[in-house]
MITI-612953 format. One record per residue: x negated, y negated, z of N, C-alpha, C, O, CB in turn; residue number from 0; residue in one letter. Coordinates in steps of 0.2 Angstrom, whole numbers, plus 5000, padded with zeros to 4 digits. Glycine has a CB too. Layout:
<recs>
[[X,Y,Z],[X,Y,Z],[X,Y,Z],[X,Y,Z],[X,Y,Z],NUM,a]
...
</recs>
This chain:
<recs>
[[5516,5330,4628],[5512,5334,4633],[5507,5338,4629],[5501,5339,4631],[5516,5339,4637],0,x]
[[5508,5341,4622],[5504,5346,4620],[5499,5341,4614],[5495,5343,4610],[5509,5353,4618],1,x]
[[5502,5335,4614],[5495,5332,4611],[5489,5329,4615],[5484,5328,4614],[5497,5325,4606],2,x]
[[5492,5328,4623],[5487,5324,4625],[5483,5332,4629],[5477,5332,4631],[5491,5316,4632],3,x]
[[5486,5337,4629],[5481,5343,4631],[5476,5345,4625],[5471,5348,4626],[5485,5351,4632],4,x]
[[5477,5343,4619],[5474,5344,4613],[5469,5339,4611],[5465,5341,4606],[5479,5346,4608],5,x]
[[5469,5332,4615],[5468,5328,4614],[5460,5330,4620],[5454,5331,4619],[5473,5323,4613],6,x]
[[5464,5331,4626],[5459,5334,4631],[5456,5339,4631],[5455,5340,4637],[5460,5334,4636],7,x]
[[5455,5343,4627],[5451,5349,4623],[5448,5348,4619],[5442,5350,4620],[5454,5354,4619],8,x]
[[5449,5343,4614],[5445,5341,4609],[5435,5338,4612],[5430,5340,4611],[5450,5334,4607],9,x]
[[5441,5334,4618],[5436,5330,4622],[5428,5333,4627],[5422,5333,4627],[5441,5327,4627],10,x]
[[5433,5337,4630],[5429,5344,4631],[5424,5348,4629],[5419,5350,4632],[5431,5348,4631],11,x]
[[5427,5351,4623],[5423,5353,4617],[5417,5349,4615],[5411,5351,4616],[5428,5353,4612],12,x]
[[5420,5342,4613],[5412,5337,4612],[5409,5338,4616],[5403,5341,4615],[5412,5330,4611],13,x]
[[5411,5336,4626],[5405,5336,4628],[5401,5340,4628],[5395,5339,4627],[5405,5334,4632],14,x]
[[5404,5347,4628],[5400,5354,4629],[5394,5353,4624],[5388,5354,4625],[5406,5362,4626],15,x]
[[5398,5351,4615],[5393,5353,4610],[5387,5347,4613],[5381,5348,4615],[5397,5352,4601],16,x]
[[5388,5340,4613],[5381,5336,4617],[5376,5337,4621],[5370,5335,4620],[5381,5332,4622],17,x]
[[5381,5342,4627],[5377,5343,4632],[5371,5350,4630],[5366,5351,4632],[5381,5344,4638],18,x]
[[5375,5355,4625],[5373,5360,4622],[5364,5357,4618],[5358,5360,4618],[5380,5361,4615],19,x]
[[5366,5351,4614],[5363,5350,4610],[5355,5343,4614],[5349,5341,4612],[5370,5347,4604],20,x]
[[5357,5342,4619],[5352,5338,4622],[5348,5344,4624],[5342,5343,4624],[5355,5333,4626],21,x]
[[5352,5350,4629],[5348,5354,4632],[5343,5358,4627],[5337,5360,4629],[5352,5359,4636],22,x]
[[5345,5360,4620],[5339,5361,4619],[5336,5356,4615],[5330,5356,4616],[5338,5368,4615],23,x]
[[5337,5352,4613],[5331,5347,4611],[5325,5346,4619],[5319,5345,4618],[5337,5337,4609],24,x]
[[5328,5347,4623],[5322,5345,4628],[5321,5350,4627],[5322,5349,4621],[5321,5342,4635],25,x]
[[5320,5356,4628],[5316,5363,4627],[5312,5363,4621],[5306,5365,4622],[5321,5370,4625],26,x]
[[5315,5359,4614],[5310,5358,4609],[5306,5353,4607],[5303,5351,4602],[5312,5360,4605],27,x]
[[5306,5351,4614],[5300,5343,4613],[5290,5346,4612],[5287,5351,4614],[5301,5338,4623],28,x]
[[5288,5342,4611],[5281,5344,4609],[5276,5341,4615],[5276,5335,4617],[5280,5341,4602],29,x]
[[5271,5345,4617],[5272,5340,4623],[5260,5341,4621],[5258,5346,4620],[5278,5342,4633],30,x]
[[5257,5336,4622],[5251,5336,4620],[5244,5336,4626],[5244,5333,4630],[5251,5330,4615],31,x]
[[5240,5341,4624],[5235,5344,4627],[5232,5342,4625],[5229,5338,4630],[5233,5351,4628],32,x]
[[5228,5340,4619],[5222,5336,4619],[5223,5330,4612],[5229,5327,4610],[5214,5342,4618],33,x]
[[5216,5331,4609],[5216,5326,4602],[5220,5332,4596],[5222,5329,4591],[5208,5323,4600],34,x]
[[5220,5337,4596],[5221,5341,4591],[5226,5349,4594],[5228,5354,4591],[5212,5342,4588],35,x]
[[5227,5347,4601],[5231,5353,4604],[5237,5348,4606],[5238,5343,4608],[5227,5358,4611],36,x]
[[5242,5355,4604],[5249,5354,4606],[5252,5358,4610],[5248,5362,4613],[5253,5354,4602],37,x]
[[5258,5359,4613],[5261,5365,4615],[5270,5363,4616],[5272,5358,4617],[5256,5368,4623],38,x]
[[5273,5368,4614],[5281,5368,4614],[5283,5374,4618],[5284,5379,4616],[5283,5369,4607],39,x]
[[5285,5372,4624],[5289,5379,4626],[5281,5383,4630],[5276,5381,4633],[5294,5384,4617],40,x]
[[5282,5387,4628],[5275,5393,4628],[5271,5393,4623],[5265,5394,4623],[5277,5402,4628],41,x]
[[5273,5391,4619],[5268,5391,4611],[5266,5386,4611],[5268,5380,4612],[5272,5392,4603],42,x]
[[5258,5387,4610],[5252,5385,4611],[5248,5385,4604],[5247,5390,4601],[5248,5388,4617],43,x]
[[5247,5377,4602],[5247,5376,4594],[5240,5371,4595],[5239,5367,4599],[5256,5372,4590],44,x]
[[5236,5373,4589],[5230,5369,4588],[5233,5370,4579],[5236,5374,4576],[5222,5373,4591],45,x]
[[5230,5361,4578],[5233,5356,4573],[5227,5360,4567],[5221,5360,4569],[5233,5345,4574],46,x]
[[5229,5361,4562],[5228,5366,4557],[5222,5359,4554],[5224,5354,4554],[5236,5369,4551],47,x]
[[5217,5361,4552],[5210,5356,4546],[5209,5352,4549],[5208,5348,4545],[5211,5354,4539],48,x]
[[5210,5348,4558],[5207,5345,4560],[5203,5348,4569],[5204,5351,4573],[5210,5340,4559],49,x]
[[5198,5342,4567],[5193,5342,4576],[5195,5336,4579],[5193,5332,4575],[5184,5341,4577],50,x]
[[5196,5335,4583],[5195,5330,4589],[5191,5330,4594],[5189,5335,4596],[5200,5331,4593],51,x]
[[5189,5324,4598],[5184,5324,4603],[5190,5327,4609],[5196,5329,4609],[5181,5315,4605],52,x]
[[5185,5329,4613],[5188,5332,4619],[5191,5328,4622],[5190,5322,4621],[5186,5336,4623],53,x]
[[5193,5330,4626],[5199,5325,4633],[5192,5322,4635],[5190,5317,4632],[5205,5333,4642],54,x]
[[5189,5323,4638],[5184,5321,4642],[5179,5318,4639],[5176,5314,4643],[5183,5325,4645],55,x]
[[5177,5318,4634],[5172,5317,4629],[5172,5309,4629],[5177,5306,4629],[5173,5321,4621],56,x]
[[5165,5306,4628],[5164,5300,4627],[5162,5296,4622],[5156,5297,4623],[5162,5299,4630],57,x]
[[5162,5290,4616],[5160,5289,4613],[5158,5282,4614],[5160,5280,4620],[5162,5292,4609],58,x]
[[5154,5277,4610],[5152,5272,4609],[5156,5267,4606],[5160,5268,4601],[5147,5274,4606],59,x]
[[5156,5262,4609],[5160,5257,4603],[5157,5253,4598],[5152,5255,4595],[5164,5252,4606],60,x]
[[5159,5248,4597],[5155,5244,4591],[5149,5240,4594],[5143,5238,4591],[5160,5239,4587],61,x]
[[5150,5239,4600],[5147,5236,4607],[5142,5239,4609],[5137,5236,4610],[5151,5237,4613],62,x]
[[5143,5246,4609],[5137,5251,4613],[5142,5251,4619],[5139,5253,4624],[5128,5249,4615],63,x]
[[5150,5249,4619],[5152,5250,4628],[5155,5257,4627],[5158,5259,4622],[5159,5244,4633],64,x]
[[5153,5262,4632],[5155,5269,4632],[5162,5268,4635],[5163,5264,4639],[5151,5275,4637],65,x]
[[5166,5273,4631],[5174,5274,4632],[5175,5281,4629],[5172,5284,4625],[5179,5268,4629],66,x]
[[5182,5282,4632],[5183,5290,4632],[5188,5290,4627],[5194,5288,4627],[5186,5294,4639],67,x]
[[5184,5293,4621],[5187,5293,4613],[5191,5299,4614],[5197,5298,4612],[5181,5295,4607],68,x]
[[5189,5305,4617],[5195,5310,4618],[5201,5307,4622],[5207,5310,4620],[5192,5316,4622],69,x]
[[5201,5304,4625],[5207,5300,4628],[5213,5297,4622],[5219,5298,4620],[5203,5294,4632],70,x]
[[5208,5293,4619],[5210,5288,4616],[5216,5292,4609],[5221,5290,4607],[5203,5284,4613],71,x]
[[5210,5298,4607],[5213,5303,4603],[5220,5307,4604],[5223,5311,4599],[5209,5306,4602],72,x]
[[5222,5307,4611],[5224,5311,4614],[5230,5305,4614],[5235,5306,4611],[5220,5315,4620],73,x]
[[5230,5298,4617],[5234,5293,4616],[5239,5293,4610],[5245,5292,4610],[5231,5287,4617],74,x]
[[5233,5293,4606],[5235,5291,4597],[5240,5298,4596],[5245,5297,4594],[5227,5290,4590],75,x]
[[5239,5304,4597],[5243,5308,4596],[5250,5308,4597],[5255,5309,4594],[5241,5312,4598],76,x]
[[5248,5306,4606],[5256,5306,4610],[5258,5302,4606],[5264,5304,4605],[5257,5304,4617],77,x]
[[5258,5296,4602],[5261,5291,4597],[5265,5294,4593],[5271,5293,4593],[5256,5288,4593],78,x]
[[5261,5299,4588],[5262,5301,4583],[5268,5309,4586],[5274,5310,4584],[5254,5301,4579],79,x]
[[5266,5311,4589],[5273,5318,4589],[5279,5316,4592],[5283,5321,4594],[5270,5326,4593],80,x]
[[5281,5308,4593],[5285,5308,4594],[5290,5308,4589],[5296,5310,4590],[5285,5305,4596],81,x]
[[5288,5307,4582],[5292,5308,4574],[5292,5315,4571],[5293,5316,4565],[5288,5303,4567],82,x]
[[5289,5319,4575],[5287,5326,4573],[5294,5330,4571],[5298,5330,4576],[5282,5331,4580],83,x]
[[5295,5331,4564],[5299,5334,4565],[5298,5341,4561],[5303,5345,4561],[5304,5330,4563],84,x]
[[5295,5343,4558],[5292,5349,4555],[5288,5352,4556],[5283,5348,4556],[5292,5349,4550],85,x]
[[5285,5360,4557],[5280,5359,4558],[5277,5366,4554],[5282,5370,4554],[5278,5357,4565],86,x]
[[5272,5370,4550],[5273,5374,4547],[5266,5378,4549],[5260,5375,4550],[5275,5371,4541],87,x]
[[5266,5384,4550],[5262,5390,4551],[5259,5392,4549],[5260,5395,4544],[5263,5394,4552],88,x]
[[5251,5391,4552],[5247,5396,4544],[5243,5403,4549],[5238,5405,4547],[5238,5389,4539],89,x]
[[5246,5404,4554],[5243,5410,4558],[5241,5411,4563],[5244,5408,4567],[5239,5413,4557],90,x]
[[5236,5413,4567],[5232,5409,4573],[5225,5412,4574],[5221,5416,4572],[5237,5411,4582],91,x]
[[5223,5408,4578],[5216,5405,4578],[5214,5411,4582],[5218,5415,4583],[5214,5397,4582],92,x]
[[5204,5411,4586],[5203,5416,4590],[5205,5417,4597],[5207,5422,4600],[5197,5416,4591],93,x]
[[5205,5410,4600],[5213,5409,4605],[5219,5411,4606],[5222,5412,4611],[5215,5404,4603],94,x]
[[5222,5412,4601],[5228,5417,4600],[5234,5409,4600],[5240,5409,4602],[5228,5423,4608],95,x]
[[5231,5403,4598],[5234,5396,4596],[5237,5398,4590],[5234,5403,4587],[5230,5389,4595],96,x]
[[5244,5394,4587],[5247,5394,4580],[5242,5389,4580],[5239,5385,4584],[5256,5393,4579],97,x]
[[5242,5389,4574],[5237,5383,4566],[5241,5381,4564],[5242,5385,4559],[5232,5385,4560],98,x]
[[5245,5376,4563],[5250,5373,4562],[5248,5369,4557],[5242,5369,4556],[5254,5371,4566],99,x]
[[5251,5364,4554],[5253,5356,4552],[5257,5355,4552],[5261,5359,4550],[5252,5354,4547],100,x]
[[5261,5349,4555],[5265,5344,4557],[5267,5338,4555],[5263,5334,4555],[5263,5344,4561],101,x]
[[5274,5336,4553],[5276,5331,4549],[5280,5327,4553],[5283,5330,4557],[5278,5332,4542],102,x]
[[5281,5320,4550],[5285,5316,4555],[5291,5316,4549],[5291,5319,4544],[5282,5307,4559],103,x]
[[5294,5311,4551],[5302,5311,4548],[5301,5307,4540],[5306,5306,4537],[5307,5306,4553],104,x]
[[5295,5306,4539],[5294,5304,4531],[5288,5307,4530],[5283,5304,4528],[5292,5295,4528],105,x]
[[5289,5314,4531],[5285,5319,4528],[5277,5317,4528],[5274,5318,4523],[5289,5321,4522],106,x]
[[5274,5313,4534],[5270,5312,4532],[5266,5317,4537],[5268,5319,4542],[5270,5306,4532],107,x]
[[5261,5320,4535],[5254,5322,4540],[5253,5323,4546],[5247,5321,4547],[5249,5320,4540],108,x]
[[5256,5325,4553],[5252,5320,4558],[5245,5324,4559],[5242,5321,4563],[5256,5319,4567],109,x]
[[5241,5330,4555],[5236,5330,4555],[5232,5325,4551],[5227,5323,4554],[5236,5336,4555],110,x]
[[5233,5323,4544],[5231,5320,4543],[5231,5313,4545],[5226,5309,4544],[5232,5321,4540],111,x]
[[5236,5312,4546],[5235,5303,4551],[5232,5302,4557],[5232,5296,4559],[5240,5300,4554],112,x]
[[5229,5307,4561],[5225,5309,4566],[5218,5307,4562],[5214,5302,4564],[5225,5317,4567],113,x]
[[5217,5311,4557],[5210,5311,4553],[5210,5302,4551],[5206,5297,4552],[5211,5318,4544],114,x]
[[5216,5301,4546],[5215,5293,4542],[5213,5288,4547],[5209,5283,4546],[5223,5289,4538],115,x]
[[5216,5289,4554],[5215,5285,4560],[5208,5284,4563],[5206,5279,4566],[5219,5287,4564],116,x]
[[5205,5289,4562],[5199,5292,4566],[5199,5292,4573],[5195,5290,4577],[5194,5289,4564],117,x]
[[5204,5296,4573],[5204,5301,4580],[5202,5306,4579],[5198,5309,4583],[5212,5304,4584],118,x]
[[5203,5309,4573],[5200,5316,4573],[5196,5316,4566],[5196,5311,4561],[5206,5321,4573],119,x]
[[5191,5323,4567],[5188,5324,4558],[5190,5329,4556],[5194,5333,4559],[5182,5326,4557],120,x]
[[5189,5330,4550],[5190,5335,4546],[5188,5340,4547],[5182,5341,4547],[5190,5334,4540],121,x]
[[5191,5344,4547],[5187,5353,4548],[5191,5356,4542],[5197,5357,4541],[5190,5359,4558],122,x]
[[5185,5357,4537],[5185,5359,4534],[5187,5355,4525],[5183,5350,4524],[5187,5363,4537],123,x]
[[5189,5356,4521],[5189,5350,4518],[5194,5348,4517],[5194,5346,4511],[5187,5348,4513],124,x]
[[5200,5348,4519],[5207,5345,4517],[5208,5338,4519],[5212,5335,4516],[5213,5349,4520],125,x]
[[5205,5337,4522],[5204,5329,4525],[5199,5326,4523],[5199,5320,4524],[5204,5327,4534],126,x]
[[5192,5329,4520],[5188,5324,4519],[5189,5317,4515],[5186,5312,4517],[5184,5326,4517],127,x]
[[5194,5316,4509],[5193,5310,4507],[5197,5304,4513],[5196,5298,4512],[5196,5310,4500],128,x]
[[5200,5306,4517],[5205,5303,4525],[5200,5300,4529],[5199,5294,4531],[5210,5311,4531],129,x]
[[5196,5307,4531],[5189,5304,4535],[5185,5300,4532],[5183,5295,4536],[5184,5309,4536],130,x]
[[5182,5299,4524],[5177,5292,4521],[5183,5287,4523],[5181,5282,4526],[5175,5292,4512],131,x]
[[5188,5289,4521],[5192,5282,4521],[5190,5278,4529],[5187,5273,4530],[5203,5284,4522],132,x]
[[5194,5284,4534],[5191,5283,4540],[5184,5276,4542],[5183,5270,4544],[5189,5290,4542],133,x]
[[5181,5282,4540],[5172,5277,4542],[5171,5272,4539],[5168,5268,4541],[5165,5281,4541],134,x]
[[5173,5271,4532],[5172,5264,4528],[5176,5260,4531],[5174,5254,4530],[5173,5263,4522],135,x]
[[5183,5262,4535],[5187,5256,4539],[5183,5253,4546],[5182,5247,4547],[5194,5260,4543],136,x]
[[5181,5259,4548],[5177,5259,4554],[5184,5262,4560],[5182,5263,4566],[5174,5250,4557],137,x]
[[5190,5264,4557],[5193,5268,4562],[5193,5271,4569],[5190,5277,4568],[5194,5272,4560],138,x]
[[5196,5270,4575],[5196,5275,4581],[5189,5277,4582],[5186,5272,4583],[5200,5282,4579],139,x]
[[5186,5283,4582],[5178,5284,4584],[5173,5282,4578],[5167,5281,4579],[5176,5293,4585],140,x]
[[5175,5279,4572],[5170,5277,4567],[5167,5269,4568],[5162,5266,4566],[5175,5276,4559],141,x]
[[5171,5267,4574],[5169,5261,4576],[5161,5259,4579],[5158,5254,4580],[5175,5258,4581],142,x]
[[5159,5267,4581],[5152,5266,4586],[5151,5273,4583],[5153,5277,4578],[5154,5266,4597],143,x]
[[5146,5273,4588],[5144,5282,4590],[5146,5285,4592],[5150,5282,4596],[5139,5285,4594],144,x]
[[5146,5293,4591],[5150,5298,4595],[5147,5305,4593],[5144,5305,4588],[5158,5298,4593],145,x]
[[5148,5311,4598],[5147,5316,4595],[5150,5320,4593],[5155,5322,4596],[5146,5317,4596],146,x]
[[5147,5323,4587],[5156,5329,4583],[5158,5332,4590],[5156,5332,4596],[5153,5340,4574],147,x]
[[5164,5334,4588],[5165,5337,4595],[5162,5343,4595],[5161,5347,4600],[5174,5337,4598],148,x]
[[5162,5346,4589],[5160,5354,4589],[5153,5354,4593],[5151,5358,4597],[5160,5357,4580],149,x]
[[5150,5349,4592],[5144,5349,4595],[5141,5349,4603],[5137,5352,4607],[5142,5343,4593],150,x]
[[5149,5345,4604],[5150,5342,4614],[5151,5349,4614],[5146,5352,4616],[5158,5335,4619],151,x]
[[5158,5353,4611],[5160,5359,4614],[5153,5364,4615],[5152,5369,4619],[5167,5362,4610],152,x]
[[5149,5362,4612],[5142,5371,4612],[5138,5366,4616],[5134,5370,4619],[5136,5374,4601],153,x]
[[5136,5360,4618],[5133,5359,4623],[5136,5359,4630],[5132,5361,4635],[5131,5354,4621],154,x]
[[5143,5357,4630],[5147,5358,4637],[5147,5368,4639],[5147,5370,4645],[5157,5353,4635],155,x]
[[5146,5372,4635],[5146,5377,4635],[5140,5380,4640],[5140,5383,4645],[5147,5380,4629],156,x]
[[5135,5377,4636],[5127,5378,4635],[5124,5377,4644],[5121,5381,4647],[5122,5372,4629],157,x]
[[5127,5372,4647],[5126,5368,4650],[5132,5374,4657],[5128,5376,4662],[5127,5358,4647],158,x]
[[5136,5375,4657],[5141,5378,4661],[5138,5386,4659],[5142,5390,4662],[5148,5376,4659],159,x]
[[5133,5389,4655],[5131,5394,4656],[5123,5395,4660],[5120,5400,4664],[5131,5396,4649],160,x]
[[5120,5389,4658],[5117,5384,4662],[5116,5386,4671],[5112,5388,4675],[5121,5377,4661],161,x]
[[5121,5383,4672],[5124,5381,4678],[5125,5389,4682],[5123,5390,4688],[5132,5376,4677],162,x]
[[5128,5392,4678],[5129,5399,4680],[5124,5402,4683],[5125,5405,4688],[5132,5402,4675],163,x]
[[5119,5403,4680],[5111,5406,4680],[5112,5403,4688],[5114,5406,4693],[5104,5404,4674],164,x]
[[5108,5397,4686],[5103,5394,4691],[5109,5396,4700],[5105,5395,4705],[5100,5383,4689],165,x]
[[5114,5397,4701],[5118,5398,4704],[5118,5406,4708],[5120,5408,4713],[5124,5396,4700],166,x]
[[5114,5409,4703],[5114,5417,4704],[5110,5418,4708],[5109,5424,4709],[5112,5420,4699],167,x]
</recs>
């Protein structure tokens, strides 16, 4: 009697710790806002030395056929933060985003494999030799035309300040 109660404690015990342990693993899943934004929980994280096209943003293919590169970038992420297992803090932006970098389970980059892929560019230089690689492949947006995104974002602004006036 008192092995098979000890035996059915045991048992108990595990499932508790499983169940313990699956509930927060889904709490700490990563879950992706654009080509270069994340978010976990409440915390809202923009990928530290890179740009991405926007969700909506369109580029060119090798073709000239328009397709939505921010999409595409945003696909290629969801790829990549499924191996996310680290991720490290460098402060936060004007946004009030953590600036992170993020590694998968062989410590690789996913900011930089964003960039080597050419989903994203380099902001600033930590990726530029990732980015030539990029464009000499013809990579993700290297394949056509596109616009930096920093550019779409000051025109999509310009145009929605724009809009505002003539509304007045």
């Amino acid at each position: 009697m008192k092995k098979s109660f000890w035996y059915i404690l045991q048992i108990i015990v595990w499932m508790l710790v499983v169940f313990a342990v699956a509930r927060v693993e889904g709490v700490e899943k990563y879950k992706v806002v654009d080509g270069d934004s994340l978010e976990k929980g409440s915390m809202r994280i923009r990928l530290q030395d890179i740009d991405a096209p926007e969700l909506f943003q369109y580029c060119f293919d090798k073709n000239e056929q328009k397709y939505y590169c921010g999409k595409k970038a945003y696909n290629f992420l969801q790829e990549l933060i499924v191996g996310i297992t680290s991720c490290e803090k460098y402060g936060k932006d004007k946004y009030g985003r953590w600036l992170m970098e993020c590694f998968d389970k062989n410590g690789r980059s996913i900011n930089q494999q964003m960039v080597l892929n050419g989903w994203a560019l380099s902001y600033g230089d930590k990726y530029n030799e990732d980015e030539i690689i990029a464009k000499k492949m013809k990579r993700g947006i290297w394949q056509g035309r596109f616009m930096r995104p920093e550019l779409f974002r000051a025109l999509q602004k310009k145009k929605e300040n724009s809009n505002k006036i003539k509304k007045r």
